[in-house]
C-alpha positions in Angstrom: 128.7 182.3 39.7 131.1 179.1 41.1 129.0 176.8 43.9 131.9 176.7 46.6 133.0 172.8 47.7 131.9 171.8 50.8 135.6 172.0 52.2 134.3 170.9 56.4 133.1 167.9 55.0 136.6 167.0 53.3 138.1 168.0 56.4 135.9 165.5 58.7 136.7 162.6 56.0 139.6 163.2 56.3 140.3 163.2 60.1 138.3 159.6 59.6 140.4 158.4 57.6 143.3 159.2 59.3 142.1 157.7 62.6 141.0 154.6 61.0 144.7 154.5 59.8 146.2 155.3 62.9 144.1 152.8 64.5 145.0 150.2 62.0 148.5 150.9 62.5 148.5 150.9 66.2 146.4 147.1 65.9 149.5 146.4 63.6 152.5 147.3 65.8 150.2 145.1 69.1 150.2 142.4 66.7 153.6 142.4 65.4 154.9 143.1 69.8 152.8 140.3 70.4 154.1 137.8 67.6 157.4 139.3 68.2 157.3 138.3 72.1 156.1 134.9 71.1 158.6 134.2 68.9 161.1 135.2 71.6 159.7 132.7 74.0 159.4 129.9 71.3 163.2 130.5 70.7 164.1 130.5 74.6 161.7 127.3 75.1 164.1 125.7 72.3 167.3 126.8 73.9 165.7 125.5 77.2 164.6 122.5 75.6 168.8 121.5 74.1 169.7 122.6 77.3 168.1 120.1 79.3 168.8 117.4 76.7 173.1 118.3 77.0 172.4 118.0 80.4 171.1 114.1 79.4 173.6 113.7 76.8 176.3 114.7 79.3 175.5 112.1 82.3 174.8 109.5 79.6 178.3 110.4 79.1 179.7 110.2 82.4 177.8 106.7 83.1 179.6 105.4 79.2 183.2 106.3 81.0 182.7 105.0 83.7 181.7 101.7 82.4 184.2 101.6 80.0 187.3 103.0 82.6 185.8 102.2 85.9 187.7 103.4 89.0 187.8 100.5 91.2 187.0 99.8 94.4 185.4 103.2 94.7 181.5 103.1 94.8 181.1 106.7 95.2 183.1 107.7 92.0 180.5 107.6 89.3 178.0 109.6 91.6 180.4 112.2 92.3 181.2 112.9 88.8 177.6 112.3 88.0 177.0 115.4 90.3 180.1 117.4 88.7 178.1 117.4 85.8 174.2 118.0 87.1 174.8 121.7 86.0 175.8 123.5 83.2 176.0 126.0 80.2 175.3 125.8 76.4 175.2 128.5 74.8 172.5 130.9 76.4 170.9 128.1 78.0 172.2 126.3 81.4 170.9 122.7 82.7 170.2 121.6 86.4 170.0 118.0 87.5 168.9 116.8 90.5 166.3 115.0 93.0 164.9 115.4 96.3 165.3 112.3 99.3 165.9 112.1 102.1 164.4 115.7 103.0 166.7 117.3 100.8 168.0 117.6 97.4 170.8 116.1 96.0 172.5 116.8 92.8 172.9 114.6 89.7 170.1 111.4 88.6 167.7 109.6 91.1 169.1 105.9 91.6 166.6 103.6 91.2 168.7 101.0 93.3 168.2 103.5 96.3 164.9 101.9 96.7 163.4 97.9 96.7 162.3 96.6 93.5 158.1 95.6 93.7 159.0 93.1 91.3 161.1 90.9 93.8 159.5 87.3 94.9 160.0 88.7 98.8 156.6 90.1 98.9 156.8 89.6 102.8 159.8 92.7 103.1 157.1 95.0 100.6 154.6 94.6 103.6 157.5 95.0 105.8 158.4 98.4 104.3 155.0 100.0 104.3 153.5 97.9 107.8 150.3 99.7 108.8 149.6 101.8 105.4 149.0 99.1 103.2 145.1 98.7 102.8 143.6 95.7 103.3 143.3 93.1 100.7 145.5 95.5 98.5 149.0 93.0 98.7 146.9 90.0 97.3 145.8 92.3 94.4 149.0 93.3 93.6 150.0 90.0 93.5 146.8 88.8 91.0 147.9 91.4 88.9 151.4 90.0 88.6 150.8 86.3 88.3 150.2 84.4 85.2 147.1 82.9 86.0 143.2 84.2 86.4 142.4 82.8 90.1 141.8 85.5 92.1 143.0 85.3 95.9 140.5 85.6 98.9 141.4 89.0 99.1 142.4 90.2 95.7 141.0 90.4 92.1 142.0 88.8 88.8 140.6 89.4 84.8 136.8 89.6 85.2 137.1 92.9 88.0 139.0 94.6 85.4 136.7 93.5 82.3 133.9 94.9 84.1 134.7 98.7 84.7 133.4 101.2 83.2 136.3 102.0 81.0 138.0 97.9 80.9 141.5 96.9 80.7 143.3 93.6 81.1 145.8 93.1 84.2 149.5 92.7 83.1 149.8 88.7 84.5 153.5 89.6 84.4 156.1 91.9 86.1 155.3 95.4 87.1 156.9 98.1 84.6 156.7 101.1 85.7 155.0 102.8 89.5 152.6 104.5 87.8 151.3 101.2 86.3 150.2 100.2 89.8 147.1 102.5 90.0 145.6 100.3 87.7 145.6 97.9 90.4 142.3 97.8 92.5 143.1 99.5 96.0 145.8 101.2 95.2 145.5 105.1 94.8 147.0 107.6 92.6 148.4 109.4 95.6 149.6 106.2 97.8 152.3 106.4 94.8 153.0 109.7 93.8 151.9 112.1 97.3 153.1 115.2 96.6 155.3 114.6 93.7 152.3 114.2 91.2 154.2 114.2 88.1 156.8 111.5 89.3 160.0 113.9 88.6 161.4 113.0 91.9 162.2 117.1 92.2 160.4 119.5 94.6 158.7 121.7 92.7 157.1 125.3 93.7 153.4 123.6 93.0 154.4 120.9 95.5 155.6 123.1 98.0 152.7 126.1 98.2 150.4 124.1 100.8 146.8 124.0 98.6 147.6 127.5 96.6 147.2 125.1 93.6 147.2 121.2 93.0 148.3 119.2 94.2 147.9 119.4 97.8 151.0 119.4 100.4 152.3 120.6 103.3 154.3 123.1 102.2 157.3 122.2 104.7 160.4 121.9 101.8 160.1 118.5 102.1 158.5 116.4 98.9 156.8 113.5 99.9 156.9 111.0 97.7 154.5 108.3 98.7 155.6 104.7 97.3 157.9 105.8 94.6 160.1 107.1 97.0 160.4 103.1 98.4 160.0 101.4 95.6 160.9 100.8 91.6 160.0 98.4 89.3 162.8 98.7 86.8 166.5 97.9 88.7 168.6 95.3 87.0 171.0 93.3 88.2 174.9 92.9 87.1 176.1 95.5 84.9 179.6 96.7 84.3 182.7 95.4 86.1 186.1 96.7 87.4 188.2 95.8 84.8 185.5 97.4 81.9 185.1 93.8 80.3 182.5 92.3 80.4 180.6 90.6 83.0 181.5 86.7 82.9 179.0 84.2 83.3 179.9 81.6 85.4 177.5 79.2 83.8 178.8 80.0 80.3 182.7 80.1 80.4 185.7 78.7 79.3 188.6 77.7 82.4 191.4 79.5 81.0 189.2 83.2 80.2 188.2 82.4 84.0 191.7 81.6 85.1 193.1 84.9 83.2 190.4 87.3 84.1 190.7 86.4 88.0 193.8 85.3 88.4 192.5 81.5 89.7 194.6 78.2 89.5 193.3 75.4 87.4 191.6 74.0 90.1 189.9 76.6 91.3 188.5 77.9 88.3 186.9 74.3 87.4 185.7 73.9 91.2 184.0 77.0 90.4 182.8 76.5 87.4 181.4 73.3 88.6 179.7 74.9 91.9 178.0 77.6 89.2 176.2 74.8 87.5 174.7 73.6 91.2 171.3 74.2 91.3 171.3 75.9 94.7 174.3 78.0 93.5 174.1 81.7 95.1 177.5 83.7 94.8 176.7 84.6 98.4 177.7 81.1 99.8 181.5 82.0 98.8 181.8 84.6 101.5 180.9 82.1 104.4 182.0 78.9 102.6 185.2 77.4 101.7 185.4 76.9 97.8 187.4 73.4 98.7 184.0 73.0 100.8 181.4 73.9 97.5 184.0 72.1 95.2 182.1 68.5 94.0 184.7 66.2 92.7 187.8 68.5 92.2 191.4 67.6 94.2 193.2 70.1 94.9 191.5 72.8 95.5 192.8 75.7 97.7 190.7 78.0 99.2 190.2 81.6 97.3 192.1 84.3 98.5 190.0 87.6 99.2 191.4 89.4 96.6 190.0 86.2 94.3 186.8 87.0 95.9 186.7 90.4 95.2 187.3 90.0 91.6 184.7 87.3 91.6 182.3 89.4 92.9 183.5 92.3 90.6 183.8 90.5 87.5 181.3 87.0 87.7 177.3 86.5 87.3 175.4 83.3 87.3 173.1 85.0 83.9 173.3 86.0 80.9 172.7 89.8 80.4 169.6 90.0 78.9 168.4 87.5 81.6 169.4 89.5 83.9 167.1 89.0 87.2 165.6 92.3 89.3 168.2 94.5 90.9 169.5 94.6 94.7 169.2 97.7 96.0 172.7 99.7 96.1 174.4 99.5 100.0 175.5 102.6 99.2 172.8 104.8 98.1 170.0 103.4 99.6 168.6 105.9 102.1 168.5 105.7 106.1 164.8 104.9 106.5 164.5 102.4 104.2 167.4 100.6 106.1 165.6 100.7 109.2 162.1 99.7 107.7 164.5 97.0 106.6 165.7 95.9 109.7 163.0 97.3 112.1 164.4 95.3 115.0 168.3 95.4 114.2 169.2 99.1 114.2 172.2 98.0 114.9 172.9 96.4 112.2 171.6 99.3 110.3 173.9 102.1 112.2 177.1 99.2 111.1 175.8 99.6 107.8 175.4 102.9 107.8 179.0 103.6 109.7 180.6 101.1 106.9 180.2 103.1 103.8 180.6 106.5 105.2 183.7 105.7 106.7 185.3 102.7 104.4 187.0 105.0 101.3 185.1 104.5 98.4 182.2 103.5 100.0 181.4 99.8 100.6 182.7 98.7 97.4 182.6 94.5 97.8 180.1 92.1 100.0 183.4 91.3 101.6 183.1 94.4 103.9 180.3 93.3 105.2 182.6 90.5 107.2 184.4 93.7 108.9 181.1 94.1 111.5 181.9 93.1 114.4 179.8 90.1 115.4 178.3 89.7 112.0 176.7 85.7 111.6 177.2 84.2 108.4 173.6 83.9 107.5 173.4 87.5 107.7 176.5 87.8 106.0 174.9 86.1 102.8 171.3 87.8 103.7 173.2 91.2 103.0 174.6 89.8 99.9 171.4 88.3 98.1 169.6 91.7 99.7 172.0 94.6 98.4 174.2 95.4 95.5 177.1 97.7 95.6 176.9 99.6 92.3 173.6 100.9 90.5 172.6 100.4 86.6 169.1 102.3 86.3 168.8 106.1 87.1 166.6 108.5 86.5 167.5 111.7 85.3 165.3 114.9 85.8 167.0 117.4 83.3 165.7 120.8 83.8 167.0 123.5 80.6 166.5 127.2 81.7 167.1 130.2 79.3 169.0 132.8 81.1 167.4 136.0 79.4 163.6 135.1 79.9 163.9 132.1 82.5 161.3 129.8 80.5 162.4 126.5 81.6 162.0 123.0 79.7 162.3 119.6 81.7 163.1 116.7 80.3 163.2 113.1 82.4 164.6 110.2 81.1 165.1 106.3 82.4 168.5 105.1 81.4 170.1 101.3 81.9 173.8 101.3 81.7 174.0 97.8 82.0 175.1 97.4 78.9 176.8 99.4 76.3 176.0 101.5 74.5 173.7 103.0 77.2 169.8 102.5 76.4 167.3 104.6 77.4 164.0 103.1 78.8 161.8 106.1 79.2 161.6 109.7 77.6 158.9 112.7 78.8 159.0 116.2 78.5 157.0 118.5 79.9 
């Protein structure tokens, strides 16, 4: 007689190995969701990421027209346009540019002439601008770090502080590069420069607007508070680009009939001012309050320039070459309110005339011969404004956010461009 198989126990295996399946397959299809989702993201990071750099690529742009076809005597025109094109599409992807000042935000790059360059010799207006919030003993540290020497002032600190921390590092003995490299100075903070904007973007983000739901902490009013980076830069740059798109002339270096074409001089005024140029107390400022026949030395003849001259001459000249190029004024135009008045803390009027000027001149204050229309003006102040305030802008910083439209992961991208000088450079890249 047949011994019968033991079917329950096929039965049992059976349902085992069908789980064990099941549960393989299910661990499978997580897997693949999983990897699938991940390669979604990764592909709308990348689209983020191109997105933010068009938005780059596309005010680059703007800044190389407008150096190459400037529209004259309208200061405003390259911001404008520069804010037509702070947001847009490619392909599934759209860019947004902009910064916060001023309390609010503003479309388009973050001048850097808005604010006073740390690396100017008037260390007297830096203590000016931040009166009772500058720590003791903190100005003559800065200044250690920027001199060439290794004598430390009675208040500051020079080589052998640094070469004795912990973790040691040598002092610059030069200018300042970049904001951030002033917390290596001793006394000065992390968060006297950044406040609230921690990673120096210059845009209000949701972390810096939550009060102390996460780092860093703020008051979470819709206001970003910047700390010094919203006063100061260390990276404007004087001259730049011109009216006429050619380049700028140096006054120094320059032969009488390019100077007689390009500004529209007679003989002897272009070799009176060539010859004033090579003065060694020549400042460009002195031709608003001076008579050239005045500043000519040895030159017959000479009439007195015309204000159109002057304009062109302020439009067109240096006394440098470019890539001697000394610190930048801060733009008339740009600059914000407060810093004005932390300026001029005891001329507010001067500051509302200011103010008044390039809101209601068209095109903004677009020459240092506007600043002869206030009313009661002296001529010192007249060349003060001059030496004190530019009225164009070659350095910006641009805060390109890239956002994919179907999952919203967003990529930011900030670079430092110069548009001195073509083609355009740029001085710093970070993504994060």
């Amino acid at each position: 007689m047949t011994k019968n198989t033991p079917r329950g126990s096929v039965i049992i295996i059976a349902l085992w190995a069908l789980g064990i399946a099941a549960l393989i397959t299910s661990s499978i299809q997580i897997f693949a969701f999983r990897q699938s989702l991940l390669g979604i993201e990764v592909h709308d990071r990348i689209q983020a990421r191109w997105a933010a750099r068009a938005g780059i690529e596309t005010s680059i742009a703007v800044m190389s027209e407008h150096t190459i076809m400037p529209v004259q005597r309208n200061a405003f025109a390259l911001l404008d346009d520069l804010e037509y094109a702070s947001a847009g599409t490619t392909g599934t992807a759209t860019w947004d540019i902009r910064h916060h000042a001023d309390g609010r935000d503003w479309r388009g790059p973050m001048d850097e002439h808005s604010k006073f360059n740390i690396n100017t010799e008037n260390s007297g207006l830096f203590v000016q601008i931040l009166e009772d919030t500058l720590v003791y003993g903190v100005l003559e540290s800065i200044m250690d770090w920027t001199d060439e020497d290794d004598e430390a002032r009675i208040l500051g600190v020079e080589r052998d502080y640094y070469l004795s921390l912990e973790t040691p590092y040598e002092p610059r003995n030069g200018p300042i590069r970049s904001l951030a490299e002033m917390e290596l100075i001793a006394g000065v903070m992390p968060d006297d420069i950044r406040g609230e904007d921690w990673n120096l973007n210059y845009r209000l983000d949701s972390n810096e607007d939550d009060g102390g739901q996460s780092l860093p902490w703020d008051e979470p009013n819709g206001i970003l508070e910047g700390g010094w980076a919203t006063l100061f830069t260390a990276i404007s740059k004087d001259g730049g680009p011109t009216e006429s798109g050619e380049p700028r002339i140096n006054l120094k270096n320059i032969d009488l009939e390019t100077l007689q074409l390009r500004l529209g001089l007679e003989s002897p005024q272009a070799t009176a001012l060539v010859s004033f140029a090579g003065s060694d107390d020549a400042s460009l400022g002195k031709l608003l309050t001076t008579d050239l026949s005045e500043l000519a030395q040895g030159v017959d003849d000479v009439s007195d320039l015309e204000d159109d001259q002057l304009r062109l001459i302020y439009a067109e000249t240096c006394l440098f070459e470019p890539h001697e190029a000394p610190v930048g004024r801060m733009n008339i135009n740009t600059i914000s309110p407060e810093l004005l008045y932390l300026l001029f803390p005891e001329n507010t009027t001067l500051v509302e005339e200011l103010l008044f000027l390039r809101v209601n001149n068209t095109g903004g204050i677009s020459s240092p011969l506007d600043y002869r229309d206030i009313a009661g003006i002296s001529e010192s102040m007249v060349e003060y404004l001059y030496d004190l305030f530019d009225t164009q802008s070659n350095i910006f910083t641009i805060s390109s956010k890239g956002i994919a439209a179907a999952s919203q992961v967003e990529q930011e991208i900030i670079v430092v461009v110069d548009r001195s000088t073509l083609p355009i450079t740029i001085l710093e890249y970070r993504e994060q």
